[in-house]
C-alpha positions in Angstrom: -5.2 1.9 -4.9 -3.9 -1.2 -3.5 -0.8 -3.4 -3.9 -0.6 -5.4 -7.1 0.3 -8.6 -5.1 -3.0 -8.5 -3.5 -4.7 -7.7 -6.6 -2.9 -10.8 -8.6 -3.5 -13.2 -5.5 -7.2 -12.8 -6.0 -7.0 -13.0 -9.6 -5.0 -16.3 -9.4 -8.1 -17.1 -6.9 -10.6 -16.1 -9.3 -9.0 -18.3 -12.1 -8.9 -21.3 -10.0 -12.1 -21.3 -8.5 -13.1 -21.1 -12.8 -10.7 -24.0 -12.7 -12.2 -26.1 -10.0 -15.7 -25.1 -11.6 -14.7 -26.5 -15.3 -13.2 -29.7 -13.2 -17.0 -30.2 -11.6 -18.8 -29.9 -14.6 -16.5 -32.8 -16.0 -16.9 -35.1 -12.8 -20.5 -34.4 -13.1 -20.6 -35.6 -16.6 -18.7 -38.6 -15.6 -21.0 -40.0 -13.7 -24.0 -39.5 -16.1 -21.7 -41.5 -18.4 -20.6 -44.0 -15.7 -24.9 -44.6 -14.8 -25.0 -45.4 -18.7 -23.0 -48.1 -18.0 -25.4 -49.6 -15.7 -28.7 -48.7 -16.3 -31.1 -50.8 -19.4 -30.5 -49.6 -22.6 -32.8 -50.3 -25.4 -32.9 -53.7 -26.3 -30.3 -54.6 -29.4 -30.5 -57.2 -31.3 -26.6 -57.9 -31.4 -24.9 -60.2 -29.5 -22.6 -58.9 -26.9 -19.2 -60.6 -27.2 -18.1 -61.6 -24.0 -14.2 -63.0 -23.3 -14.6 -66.4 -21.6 -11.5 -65.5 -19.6 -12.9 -62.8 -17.5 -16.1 -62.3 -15.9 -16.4 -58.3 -14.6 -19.1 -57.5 -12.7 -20.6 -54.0 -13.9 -22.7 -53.1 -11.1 -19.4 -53.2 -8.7 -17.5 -51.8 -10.8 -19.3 -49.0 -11.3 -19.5 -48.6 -7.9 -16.2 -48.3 -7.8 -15.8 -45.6 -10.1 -18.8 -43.8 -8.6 -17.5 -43.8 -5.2 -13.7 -42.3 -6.4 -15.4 -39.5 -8.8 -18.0 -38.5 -5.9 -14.9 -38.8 -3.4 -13.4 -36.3 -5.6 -16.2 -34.4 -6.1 -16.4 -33.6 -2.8 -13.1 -32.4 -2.1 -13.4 -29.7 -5.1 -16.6 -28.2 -4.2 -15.2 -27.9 -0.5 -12.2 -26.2 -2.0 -14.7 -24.2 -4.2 -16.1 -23.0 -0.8 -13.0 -22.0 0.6 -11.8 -20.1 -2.1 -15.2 -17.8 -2.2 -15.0 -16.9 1.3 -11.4 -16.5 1.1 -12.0 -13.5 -1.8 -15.2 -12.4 -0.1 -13.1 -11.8 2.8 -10.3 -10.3 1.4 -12.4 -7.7 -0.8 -14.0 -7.0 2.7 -10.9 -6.1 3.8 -9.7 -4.4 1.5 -12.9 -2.1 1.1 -12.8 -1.8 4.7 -9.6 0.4 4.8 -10.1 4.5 3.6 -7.5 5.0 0.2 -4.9 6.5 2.5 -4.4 3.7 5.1 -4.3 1.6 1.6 -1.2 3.6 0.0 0.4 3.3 3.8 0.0 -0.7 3.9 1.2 -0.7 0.0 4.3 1.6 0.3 5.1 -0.6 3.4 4.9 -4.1 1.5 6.2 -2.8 -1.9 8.0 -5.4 -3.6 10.1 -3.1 -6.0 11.4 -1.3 -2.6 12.0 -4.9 -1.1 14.0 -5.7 -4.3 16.3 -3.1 -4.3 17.2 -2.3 -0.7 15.9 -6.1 1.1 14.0 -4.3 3.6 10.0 -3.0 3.5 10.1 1.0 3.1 10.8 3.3 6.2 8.2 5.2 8.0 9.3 8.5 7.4 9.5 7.5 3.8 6.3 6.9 3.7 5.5 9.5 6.0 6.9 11.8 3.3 4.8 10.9 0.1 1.9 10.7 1.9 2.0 13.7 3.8 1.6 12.2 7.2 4.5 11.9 9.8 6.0 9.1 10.3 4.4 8.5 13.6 1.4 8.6 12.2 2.2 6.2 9.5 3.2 3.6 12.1 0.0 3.9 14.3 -2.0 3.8 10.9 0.2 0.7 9.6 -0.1 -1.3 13.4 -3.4 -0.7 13.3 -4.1 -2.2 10.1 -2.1 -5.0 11.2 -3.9 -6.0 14.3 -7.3 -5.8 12.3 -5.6 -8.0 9.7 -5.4 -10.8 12.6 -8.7 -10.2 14.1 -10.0 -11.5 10.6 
């Protein structure tokens, strides 16, 4: 129905928004362990060995640490953002278009035809296995185009 490249690109976009999901979930947990850090725990009857040498103050510190992992945080769930609307609009798009003005926009952008002769399929090829003329096919094609950069 439509191009495999398209169909891949939004399955690689699929896989890394899972990606950028898993990555959250972990950040998420880090903080929870990074507050256990800070906040009381139940009181133990074992002394805490300290080194006389250095003197670390855990409230700063995991400040610190907070402030990278949330800094971080927020970059993947922005990137989490753009992804979905990138797919949403691409499946838009995609559903947008009638099977026929698909198979035009594929046979024009088909990579096997790029391979072989380094230069996107001719209209009056297309034209042929489609059944349209190659006129047609190019009004069809530009038009696709033009609505391609209105979105």
């Amino acid at each position: 129905m439509f191009d495999k490249e398209w169909w891949w690109w939004l399955k690689d976009a699929e896989v890394e928004l899972k990606r950028l999901e898993n990555r959250e979930t972990y950040l998420l947990n880090k903080i929870e362990n990074l507050k256990s850090l800070v906040l009381p725990k139940g009181i133990s009857i074992e002394p805490e060995k300290i080194p006389s040498t250095k003197r670390v103050d855990k409230n700063l510190e995991y400040v610190i640490q907070l402030e990278e992992v949330e800094k971080e945080l927020k970059y993947i769930r922005k990137e989490m953002k753009n992804l979905m609307n990138y797919i949403e609009k691409e499946l838009k798009r995609l559903d947008k278009y009638s099977p026929l003005e698909k198979r035009i926009y594929d046979l024009r952008h088909d990579r096997e035809y790029l391979r072989v002769h380094n230069k996107p399929m001719p209209f009056w090829k297309i034209g042929q296995s489609v059944g349209y003329s190659q006129a047609q096919c190019f009004r069809i094609y530009q038009k696709m185009k033009q609505n391609e950069t209105k979105v």
